[in-house]
N, C-alpha and C positions, 0 to 999 in steps of 0.2 A: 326865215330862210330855211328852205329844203336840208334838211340833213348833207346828200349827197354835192350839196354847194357850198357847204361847209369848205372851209379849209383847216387841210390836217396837216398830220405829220407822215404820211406814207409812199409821200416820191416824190421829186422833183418837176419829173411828169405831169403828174397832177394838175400843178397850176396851170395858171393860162397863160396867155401870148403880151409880151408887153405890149402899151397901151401905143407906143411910137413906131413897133414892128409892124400894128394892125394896123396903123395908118400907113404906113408905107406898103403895105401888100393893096391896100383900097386907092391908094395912089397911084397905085401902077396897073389897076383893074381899068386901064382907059386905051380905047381902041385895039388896034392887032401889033400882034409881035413877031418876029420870027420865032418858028418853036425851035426848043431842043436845044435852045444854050447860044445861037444866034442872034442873040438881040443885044442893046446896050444897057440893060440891069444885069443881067449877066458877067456884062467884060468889065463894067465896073465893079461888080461884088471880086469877079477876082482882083483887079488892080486894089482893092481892098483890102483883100488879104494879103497880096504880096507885100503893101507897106507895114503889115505887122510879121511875115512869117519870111520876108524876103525872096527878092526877086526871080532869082533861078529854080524856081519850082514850076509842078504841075498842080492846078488842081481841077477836081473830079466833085461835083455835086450829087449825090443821094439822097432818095427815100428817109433811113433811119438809120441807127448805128449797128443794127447786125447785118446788114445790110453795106455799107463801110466796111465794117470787122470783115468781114467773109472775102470783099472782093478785093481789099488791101494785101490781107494774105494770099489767098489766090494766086497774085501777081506777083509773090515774093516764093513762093516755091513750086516746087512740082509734086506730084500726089507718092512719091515715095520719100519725101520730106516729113520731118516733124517737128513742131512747133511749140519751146516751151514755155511754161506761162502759169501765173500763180492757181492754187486749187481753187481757191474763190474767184480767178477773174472770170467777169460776165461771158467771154468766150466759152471758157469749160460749164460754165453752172447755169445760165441765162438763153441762149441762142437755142437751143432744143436739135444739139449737133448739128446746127449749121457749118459751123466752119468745118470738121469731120467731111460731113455728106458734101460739099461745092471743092473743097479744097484734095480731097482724096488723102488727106497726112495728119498722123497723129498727132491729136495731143498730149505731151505729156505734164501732167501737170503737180505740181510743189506745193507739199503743207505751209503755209506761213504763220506765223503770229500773228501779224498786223496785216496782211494782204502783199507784205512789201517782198521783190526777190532781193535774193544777193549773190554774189558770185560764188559763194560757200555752195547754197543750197541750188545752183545753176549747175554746179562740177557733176552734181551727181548724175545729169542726164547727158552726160560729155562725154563719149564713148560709140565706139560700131561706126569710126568715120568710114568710109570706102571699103566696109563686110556687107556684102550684098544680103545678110537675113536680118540687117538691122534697118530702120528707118534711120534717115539720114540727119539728126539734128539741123536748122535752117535757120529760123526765126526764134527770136527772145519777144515776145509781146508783153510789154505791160501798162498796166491804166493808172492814168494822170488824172483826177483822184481815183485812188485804189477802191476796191467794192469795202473795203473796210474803213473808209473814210479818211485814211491816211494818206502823207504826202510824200512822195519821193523828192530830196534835196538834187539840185543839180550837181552836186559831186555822184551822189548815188546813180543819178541816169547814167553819168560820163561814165561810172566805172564799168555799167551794164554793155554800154554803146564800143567801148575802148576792145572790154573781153569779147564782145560778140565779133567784131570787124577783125583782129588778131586770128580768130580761129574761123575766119571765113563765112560768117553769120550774119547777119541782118537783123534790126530791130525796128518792128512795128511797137507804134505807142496806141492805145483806144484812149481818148481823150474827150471822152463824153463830160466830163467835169473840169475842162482842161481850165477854162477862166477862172473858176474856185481855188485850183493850184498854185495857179501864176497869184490872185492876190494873197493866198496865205502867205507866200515865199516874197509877195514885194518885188516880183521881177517883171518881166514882157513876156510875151506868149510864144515871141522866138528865143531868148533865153532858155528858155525850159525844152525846145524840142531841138531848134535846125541846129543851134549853138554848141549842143550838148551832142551833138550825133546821130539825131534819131533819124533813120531811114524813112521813114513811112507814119504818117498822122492819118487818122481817123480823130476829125473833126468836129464835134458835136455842141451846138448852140442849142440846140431846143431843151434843153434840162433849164437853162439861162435869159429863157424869153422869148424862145421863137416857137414857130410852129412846128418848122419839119424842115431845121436848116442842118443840114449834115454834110461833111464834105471829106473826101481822101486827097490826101499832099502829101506829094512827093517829094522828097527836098533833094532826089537823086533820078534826073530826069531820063538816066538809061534804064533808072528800072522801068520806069512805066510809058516806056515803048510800045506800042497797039493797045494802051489801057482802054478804048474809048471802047473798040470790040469786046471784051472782057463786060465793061458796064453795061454794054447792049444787052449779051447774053444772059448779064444777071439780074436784067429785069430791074433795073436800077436807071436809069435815062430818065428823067420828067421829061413830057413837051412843053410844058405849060412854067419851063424851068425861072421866069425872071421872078416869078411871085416866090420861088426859094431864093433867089439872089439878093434880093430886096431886101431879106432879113439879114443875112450875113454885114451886107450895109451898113445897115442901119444899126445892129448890135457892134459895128468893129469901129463906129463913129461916133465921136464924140463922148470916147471914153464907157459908153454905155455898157457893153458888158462887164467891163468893171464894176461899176455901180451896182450893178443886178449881185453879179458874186460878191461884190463885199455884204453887201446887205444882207445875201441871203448865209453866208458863212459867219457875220453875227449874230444873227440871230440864234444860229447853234450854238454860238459860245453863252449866249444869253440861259437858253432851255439847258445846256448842261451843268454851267452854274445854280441855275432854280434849283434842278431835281439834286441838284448834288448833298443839300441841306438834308436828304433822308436817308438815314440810314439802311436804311431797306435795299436801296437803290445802288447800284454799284456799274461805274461806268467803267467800258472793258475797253476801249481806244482811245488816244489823244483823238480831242476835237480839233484837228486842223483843215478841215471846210465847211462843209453844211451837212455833214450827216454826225447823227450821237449814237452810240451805240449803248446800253445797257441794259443788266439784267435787274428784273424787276419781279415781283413775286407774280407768280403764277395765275391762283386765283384772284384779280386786281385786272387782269389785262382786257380780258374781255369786255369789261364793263368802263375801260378807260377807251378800248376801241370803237365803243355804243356810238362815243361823244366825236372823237378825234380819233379818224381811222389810220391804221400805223399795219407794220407787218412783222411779224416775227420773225427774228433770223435765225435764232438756233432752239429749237422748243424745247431740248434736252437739257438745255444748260436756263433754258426760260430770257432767254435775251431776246433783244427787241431795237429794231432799227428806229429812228425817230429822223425825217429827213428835214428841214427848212428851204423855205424856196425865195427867189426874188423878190413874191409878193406875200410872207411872210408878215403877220404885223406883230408887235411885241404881245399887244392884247391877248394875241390866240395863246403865249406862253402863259400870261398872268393867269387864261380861264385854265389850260391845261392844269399847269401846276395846283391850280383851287381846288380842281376836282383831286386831281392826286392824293393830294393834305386830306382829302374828304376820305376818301378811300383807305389811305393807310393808316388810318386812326384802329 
C-alpha cells in the first residue's frame, strides 16, 4: 500500500466516504432531478433531519463547514456586531478570517484550558452595549466537539444559551463533530442543541462518513428569514444538491452515524490508553471523542510521522494531535504504538 493510503492519525478528514453513503450517492446517480434542492432526496434528507433535530426548524445544505460557519453567523448579526468564541475555535484559528472578511464583526476571542467557554470567562467581553465606539457583543459561538477534543455537558450549553438569551444574544453552535458529542454524552443529537437552546447549528457529517454533507438549522425560524438569498450570495447553493441529501440520509438512518462516532471515539480511547503506558508521553485532555491530544518528545515525532501522518498542535510545548476516524482499525494502533515502543527506547 502507497504510503499516502495509509491510514493515520491526522484528521477525520482524511478518511473516506462510508461504504453505505457511497452506495447511496450511486443510487441516486439515476436519470434527472430537479436542481438546487427541488427534488425528493432533498425533502426527504430534511424530513430526516427534522425526526432527529425537530420539526420547526429550517434547514439550509452547504458546501463545507466554513462555509456553514460564515453564513450562519452572517445571518445572526450585522457587521458592527461581534462575535465571542473560544481562542482555539476553528472560526478564529482555521477559516483564514472568513467569518471577519463575510460577516463584517469581530471576533473576540477567550484563552481556554480545555477549548471549553464559561460564563466567567464570557463576562469579560460583556461590556460597550449601545456606546457607539464599541462593537456590539451578538453571538456566543461554540463547537460541539471543541478543537480540543473536549465535550461540553448539556448543563454547560444551557448555562451558555440561558446567559446569551438574558442579555439579548444569540448562540450559534459549529458542530462538525456534533455525533462524536451526542454519543460520549449517551444522549440524541436534539438533546444537545434545540433542547438546550442553541439558536443556530452548523451541521457537519463529512468528519463521520460522508462526502460533503454540511447543513445550517435553525431552530428559530424568524432568524432565517431570506436565508436562501444570503446562501446564494455565499456561493454556497449546490445544483446538483440530492447527491448531498442522500448522505445526510443515509448517515441519520439506521442509527448509522452513531455507529461511525462510537467507533471512531473508541478507538481514541484505545490509542490513549496504549500510549499512556510511556512515560515519556503525557496526555494534555480528557479523551471524550475521537481526538487525543499529547505531548511527546520532540526528536521521535518526525520519524513517527514517516509512518502515521499526524499534526502538531502546539510545537513550543512539542504536543501533537492524534485524531481516529469511523474507519479506524485497532491494528493501525497496535502498529502505531510498536513503532512508538521502538522509538522511545
Amino acid at each position: 500500500m502507497r504510503d499516502e493510503l495509509k491510514r493515520g492519525f491526522a484528521s477525520d478528514n482524511n478518511a473516506g466516504i462510508h461504504p453505505d453513503v457511497l452506495t447511496a450517492m450511486q443510487n441516486a446517480n439515476i436519470g434527472h432531478c430537479i436542481a438546487y434542492g427541488d427534488d425528493i432526496y432533498t425533502q426527504n434528507a430534511i424530513i430526516k433531519i427534522k425526526e432527529h433535530f425537530g420539526k420547526e426548524i429550517d434547514v439550509y445544505f452547504t458546501f463545507n463547514g466554513t462555509g456553514s460557519n460564515v453564513l450562519a453567523l452572517k445571518m445572526l448579526t450585522e457587521s458592527y456586531n461581534s462575535i465571542i468564541c473560544a481562542e482555539t475555535a476553528h472560526i478564529n484559528v482555521d477559516e483564514c478570517g472568513a467569518p471577519e472578511k463575510f460577516t463584517g464583526c469581530k471576533l473576540l476571542s477567550i484563552p481556554t484550558e480545555n477549548g471549553k467557554l464559561t460564563i466567567e470567562k464570557i463576562k469579560y467581553h460583556m461590556h460597550g452595549f449601545d456606546f457607539e465606539h464599541h462593537s456590539q457583543p451578538k453571538v456566543i459561538s461554540i463547537a460541539q466537539v471543541t478543537e480540543m477534543g473536549t465535550v461540553y455537558t448539556q448543563n454547560e450549553i444551557r448555562d451558555i444559551t440561558d446567559y446569551a438569551h438574558k442579555n439579548r444574544m444569540l448562540v450559534h453552535m459549529d458542530g462538525a463533530r456534533l455525533c462524536n458529542a451526542a454519543v460520549n454524552l449517551d444522549i440524541s443529537l436534539c438533546e444537545i442543541t434545540a433542547d438546550v437552546g442553541v439558536d443556530v447549528l452548523s451541521l457537519g457529517l463529512t468528519k463521520n462518513g460522508a462526502m460533503n454533507a454540511e447543513a445550517i438549522i435553525f431552530f428559530n425560524k424568524k432568524i432565517s428569514n431570506n436565508f436562501k438569498y444570503y446562501r446564494k450570495q455565499g456561493m454556497q447553493l449546490a445544483s446538483k444538491m440530492r447527491f448531498m441529501a442522500v448522505q445526510f440520509t443515509t448517515l441519520l438512518s439506521n442509527d448509522l452515524w452513531k455507529k461511525n462516532a462510537k467507533h471512531a471515539n473508541k478507538m481514541a480511547k484505545i490509542l490513549a490508553e496504549s500510549v499512556a503506558e510511556f512515560p515519556r508521553i503525557q496526555i494534555t485532555q480528557k479523551v471524550e471523542a475521537n481526538g487525543v491530544f499529547a505531548i511527546v518528545p520532540s526528536e521521535i515525532i518526525p520519524r513517527l510521522q514517516e509512518k502515521f501522518f499526524f499534526y502538531m498542535w502546539d510545537e513550543h510545548k512539542s504536543e501533537v494531535r492524534w485524531m481516529t476516524s469511523f474507519d479506524t482499525q485497532q491494528q493501525d494502533i497496535e502498529k502505531f504504538v510498536f513503532l512508538l515502543r521502538k522509538l522511545l527506547k
